[in-house]
VOGU-3710 file (C-alpha; in Angstrom, 3 decimals, decimal comma):
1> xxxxxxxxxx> 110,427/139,862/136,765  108,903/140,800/140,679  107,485/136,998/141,676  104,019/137,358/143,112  103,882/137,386/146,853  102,423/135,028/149,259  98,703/135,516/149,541  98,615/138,574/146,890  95,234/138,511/144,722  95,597/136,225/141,270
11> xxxxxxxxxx> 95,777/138,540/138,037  92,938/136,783/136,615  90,502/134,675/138,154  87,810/132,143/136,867  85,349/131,219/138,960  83,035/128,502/138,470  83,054/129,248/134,849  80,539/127,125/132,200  79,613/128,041/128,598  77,148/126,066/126,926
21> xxxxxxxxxx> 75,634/125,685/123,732  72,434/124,530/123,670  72,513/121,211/125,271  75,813/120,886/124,703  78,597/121,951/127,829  81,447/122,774/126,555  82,431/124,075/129,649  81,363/122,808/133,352  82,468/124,751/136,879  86,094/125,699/135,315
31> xxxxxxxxxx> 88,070/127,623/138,238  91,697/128,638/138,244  93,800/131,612/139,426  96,643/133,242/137,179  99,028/134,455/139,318  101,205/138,136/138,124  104,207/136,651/136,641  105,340/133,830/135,041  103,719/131,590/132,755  100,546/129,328/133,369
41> xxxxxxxxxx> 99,649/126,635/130,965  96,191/125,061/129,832  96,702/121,510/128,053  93,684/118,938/127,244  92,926/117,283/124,035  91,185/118,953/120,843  87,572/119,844/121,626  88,410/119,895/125,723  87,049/123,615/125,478  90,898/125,541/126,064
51> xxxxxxxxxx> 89,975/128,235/123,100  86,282/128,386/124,893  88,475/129,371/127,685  90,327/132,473/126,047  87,111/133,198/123,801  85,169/133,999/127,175  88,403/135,726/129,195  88,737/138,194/125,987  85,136/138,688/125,430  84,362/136,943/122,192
61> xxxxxxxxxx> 82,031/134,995/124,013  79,124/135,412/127,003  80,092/133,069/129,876  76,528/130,871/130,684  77,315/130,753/134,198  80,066/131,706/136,806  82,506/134,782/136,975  85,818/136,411/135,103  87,642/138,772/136,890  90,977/140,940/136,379
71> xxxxxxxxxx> 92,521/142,669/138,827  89,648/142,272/140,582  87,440/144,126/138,223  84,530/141,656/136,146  85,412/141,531/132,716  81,636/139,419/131,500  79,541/142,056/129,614  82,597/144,114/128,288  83,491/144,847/124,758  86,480/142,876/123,387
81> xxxxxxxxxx> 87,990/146,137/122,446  87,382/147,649/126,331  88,924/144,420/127,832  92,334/144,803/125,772  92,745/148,495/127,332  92,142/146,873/130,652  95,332/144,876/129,780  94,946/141,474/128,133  95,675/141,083/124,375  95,685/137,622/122,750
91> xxxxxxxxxx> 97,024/135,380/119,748  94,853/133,628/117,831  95,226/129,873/116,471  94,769/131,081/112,956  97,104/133,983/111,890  95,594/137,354/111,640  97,960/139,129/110,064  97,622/142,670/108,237  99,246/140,598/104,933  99,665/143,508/102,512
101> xxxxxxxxxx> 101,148/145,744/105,421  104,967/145,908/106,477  105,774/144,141/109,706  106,556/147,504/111,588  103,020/148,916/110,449  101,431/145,315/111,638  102,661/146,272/114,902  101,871/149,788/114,574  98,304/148,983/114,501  98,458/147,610/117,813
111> xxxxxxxxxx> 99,780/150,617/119,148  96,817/152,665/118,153  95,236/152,903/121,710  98,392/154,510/123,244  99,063/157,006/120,561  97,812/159,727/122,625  96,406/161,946/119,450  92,852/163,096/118,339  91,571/162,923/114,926  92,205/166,803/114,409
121> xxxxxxxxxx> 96,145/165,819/115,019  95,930/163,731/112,343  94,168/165,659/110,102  96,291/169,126/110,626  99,718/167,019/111,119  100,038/168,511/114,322  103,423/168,042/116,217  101,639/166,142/118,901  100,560/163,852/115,841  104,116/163,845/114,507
131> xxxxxxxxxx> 105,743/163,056/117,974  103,312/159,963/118,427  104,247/158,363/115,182  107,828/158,668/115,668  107,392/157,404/119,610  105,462/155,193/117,812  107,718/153,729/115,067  110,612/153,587/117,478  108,476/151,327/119,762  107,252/149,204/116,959
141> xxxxxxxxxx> 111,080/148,764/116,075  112,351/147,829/119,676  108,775/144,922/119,691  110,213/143,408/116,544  113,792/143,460/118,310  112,607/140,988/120,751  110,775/138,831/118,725  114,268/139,069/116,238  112,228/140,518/112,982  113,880/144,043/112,938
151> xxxxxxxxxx> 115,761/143,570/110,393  113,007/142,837/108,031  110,311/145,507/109,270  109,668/147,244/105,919  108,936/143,768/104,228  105,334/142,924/103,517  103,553/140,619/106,274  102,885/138,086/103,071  106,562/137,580/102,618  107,450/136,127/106,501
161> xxxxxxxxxx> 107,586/132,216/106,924  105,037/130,840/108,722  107,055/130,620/111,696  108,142/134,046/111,066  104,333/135,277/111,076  103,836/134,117/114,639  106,019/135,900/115,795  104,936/139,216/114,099  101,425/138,167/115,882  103,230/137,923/119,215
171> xxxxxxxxxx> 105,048/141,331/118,908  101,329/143,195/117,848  99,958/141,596/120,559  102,611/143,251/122,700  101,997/146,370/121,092  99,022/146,606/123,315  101,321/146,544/126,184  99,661/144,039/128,321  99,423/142,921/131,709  98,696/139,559/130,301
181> xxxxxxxxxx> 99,229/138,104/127,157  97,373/134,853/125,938  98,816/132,529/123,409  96,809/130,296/121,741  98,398/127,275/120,178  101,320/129,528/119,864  103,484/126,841/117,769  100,786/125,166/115,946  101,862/124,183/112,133  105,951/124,797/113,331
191> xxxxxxxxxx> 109,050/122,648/112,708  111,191/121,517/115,820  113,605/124,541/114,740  110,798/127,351/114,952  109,586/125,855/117,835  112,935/126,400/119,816  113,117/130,141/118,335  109,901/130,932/119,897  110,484/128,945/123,258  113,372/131,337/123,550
201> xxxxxxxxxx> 111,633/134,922/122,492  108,659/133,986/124,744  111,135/133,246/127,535  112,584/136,852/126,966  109,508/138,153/126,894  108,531/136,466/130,491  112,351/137,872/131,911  110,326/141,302/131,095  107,941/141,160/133,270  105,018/139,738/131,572
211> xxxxxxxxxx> 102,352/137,322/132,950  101,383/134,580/130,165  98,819/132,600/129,606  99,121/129,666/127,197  97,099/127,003/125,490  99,266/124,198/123,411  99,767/121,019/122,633  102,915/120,782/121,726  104,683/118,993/125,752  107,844/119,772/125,048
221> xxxxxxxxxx> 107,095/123,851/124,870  104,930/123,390/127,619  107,174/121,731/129,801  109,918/124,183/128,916  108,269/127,035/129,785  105,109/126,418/132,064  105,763/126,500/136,011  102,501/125,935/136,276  99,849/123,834/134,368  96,199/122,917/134,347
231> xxxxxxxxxx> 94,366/119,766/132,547  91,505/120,320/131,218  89,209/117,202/130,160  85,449/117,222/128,604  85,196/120,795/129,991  86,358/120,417/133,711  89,514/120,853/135,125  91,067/117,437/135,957  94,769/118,490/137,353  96,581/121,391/138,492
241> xxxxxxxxxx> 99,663/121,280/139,616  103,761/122,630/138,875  105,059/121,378/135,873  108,260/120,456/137,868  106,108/117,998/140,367  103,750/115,614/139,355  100,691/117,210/138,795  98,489/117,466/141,276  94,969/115,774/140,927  91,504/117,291/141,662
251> x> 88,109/116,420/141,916
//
C-alpha cells in the first residue's frame, strides 16, 4: 500500500457538513479529511449521527448545508448509483444480502458495472458476453478468496453464519472495485471469534491498497486497525487524533 504524501489532496473531504431534520441537527459543521490509504475511523455513541455521515457521503441523503467532495470532484446532488462508479461502495448495518442467491453470484452482482457488455451481448450470447462472465466468475472467486468463503461459493447466501454473511457483504462491496470502501458497524451482532476473523481479512484487504472508512463501536477493532480516528458527539466532531497518541482535542 503507497502511503499518502506530505501535503497531497485528502481522498474525501467534508467540509462544514450539517444535515438536519426539521428542527432537529443531527449534524452541525462536521469537517474531516480521509487521506488515500489506510484506515480512518468514526466512533461516538448511538444516535451521534456516524450513519448520517455515510448516508450523505454515498448519497442516500441531501446534505442541509456544507460540502462533500472526492477526489476533488462534489459528490451532493449525485445519484447513489453514479457515486459508486466514481469509486466508493459501502456496507450497511443491516445485511443486504441476495439470500436465495449463491455467494459467488452475490458478488457477481456487484460486478455488473465493469462487465463491459451491452444488452444485445446478452441477448445473442455473444463471445464478448461469454468472456465477461468468465472474467467475471474468476474475479468473483479470487473476492471470496480474501474474505476466506471460496470454498463455499455455490452455497445459498441463506445458509452462511451471520458472521459469515458480513463478510460476503464486504467481498460485494469490493466487487465494485473501490477507491474507498465504507464499513458500517462492520462487526455488529459478532462473537469475539468472528470479530478477530474479520480484523484480519479487513487488514488484508488494507495491505491491498485500499483506503477505508469505518464506523464501529466495538474499541478493540477500532484500536486494532484505525491509525486514525475521529469522535463524534451530538453531531460535532469532538477529537481527532492517531489512535496510537492520545487523541487530540478540538473545539
Amino acid at each position: 500500500m503507497n502511503a499518502p504524501t506530505e501535503g497531497s489532496a485528502p481522498l474525501l473531504r467534508l467540509d462544514a457538513l450539517s444535515r438536519h431534520f426539521g428542527g432537529l441537527k443531527v449534524l452541525q459543521d462536521v469537517t474531516l479529511d480521509i487521506a488515500r490509504g489506510g484506515i480512518f475511523g468514526l466512533i461516538g455513541p448511538n444516535g451521534a449521527g456516524k450513519t448520517t455521515v455515510f448516508n450523505l457521503i454515498t448519497g442516500l441523503l441531501a446534505p442541509t448545508a456544507g460540502r462533500i467532495e472526492f477526489e476533488g470532484q462534489p459528490l451532493t446532488g449525485r445519484a447513489p448509483y453514479r457515486i459508486t462508479r466514481l469509486g466508493l461502495a459501502r456496507t450497511f448495518q443491516n445485511i443486504r444480502l441476495f439470500k436465495e442467491m449463491t455467494l459467488l453470484e452475490n458478488v457477481m452482482v456487484g460486478l455488473h458495472a465493469h462487465l463491459g457488455y451491452r444488452a444485445h451481448d446478452l441477448i445473442l450470447g455473444t463471445q464478448r458476453f461469454r468472456r465477461a462472465e468468465r472474467s467475471a466468475r474468476e474475479r468473483a472467486g479470487e473476492l471470496l478468496s480474501w474474505v476466506r468463503l471460496d470454498h463455499k461459493l455455490s452455497d445459498r447466501a441463506d445458509n452462511l453464519s451471520y458472521g459469515d454473511q458480513r463478510k460476503l457483504e464486504l467481498a460485494r462491496a469490493l466487487a465494485t472495485e473501490p477507491k474507498l470502501l465504507l464499513l458500517d458497524e462492520p462487526v455488529a451482532g459478532m462473537n469475539s471469534g468472528e470479530k478477530d476473523e474479520l480484523m484480519a481479512d479487513v487488514r488484508r484487504i488494507s495491505a491491498r491498497g485500499y483506503t477505508i472508512f469505518m464506523i464501529e463501536h466495538d474499541m478493540r477493532f477500532v484500536m486494532g486497525l484505525c491509525e486514525r480516528i475521529a469522535v463524534l458527539n451530538f453531531g460535532r466532531i469532538i477529537a481527532e487524533g492517531s489512535a496510537s497518541n492520545p487523541i487530540i482535542m478540538t473545539t
